[in-house]
C-alpha positions as CSV (number, residue, x, y, z in Angstrom):
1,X,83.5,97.4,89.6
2,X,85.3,100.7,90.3
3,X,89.1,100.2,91.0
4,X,88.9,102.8,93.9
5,X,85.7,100.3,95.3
6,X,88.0,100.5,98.7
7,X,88.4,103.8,98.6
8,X,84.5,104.5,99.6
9,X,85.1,102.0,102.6
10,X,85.8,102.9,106.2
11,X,89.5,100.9,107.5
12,X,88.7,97.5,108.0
13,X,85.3,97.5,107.0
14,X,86.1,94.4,104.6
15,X,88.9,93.2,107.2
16,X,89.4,89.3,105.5
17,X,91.6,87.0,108.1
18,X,93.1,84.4,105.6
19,X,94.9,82.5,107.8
20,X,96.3,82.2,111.2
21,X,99.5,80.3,112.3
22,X,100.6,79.3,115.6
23,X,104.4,79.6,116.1
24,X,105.9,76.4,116.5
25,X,108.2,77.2,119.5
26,X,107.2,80.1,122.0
27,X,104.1,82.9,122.2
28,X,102.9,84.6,118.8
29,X,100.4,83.7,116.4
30,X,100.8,84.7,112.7
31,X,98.3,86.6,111.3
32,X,97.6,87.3,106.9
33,X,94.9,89.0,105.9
34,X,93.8,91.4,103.4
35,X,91.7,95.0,104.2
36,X,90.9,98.5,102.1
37,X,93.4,96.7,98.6
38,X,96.0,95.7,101.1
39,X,97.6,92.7,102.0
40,X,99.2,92.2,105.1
41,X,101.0,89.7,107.4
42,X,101.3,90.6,111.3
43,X,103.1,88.6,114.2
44,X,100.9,89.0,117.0
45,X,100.9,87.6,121.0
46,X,98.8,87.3,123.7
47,X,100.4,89.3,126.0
48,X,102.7,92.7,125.1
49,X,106.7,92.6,125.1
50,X,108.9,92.6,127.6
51,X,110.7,95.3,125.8
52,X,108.4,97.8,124.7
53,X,110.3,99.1,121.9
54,X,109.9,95.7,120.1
55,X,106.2,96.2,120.2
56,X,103.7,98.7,117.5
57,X,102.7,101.2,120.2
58,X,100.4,99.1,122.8
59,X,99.4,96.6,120.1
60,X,100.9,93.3,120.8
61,X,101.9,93.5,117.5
62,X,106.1,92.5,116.7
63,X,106.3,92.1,113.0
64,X,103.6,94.0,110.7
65,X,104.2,94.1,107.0
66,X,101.7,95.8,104.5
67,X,101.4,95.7,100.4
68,X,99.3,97.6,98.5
69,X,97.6,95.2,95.9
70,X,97.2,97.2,93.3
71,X,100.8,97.4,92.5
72,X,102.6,95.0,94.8
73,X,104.1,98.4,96.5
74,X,105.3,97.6,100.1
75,X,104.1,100.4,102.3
76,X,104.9,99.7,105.5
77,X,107.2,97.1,107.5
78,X,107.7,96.6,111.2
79,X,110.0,94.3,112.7
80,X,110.3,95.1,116.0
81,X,111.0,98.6,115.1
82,X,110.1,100.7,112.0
83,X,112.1,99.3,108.8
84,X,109.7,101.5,106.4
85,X,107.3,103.7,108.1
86,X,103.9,103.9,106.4
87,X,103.9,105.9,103.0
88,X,100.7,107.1,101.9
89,X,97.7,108.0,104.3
90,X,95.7,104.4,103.5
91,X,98.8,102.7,105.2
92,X,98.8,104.9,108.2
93,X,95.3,104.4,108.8
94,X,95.7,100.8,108.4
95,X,98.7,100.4,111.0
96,X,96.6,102.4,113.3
97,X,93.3,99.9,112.9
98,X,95.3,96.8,113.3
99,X,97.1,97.9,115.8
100,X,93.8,98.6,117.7
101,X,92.5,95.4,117.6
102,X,94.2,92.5,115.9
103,X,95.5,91.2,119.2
104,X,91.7,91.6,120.8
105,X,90.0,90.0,117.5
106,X,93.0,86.7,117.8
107,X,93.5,86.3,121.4
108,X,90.0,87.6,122.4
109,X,91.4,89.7,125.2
């Protein structure tokens, strides 16, 4: 198999949920998954934030954290703000598809 496999995918085209948590106390479901030789965790909620700025655009999205797998390279991490702003192109394109529709594919709304 080609090490670059993902590369010939379009984002999110092998989109793998491995597991979803329910918070224990309050809204927010967490989300880890894998998509295009990234792993990522994601806090995400039913309904968007009461302060927008704690939210990933109009995503319902808090927390987001991305890896790249084929070096363990963190690429992206927000936590209700940008704490490392996505650093190659695959990362940014990968923000943007979650953050399309992570909270419509958990939630169904």
């Amino acid at each position: 198999m080609n090490a670059n496999h993902h590369d010939d995918l379009e984002i999110g085209d092998d989109l793998v949920i491995t597991k979803t948590t329910r918070r224990a106390s309050g809204a927010g479901t967490w989300v880890i998954g894998t998509t295009n030789g990234h792993l990522f965790h994601a806090l995400v909620f039913p309904e968007h934030a009461e302060c927008p700025e704690f939210e990933l655009g109009d995503s319902r999205i808090s927390k987001l954290w991305v890896k790249r797998l084929s070096d363990g390279k963190v690429v992206c991490n927000f936590d209700r703000g940008w704490d490392v702003r996505p650093t190659t192109a695959d990362a940014d394109l990968i923000v943007d598809f979650l953050a399309e529709g992570l909270a419509e594919h958990i939630y169904g709304k």
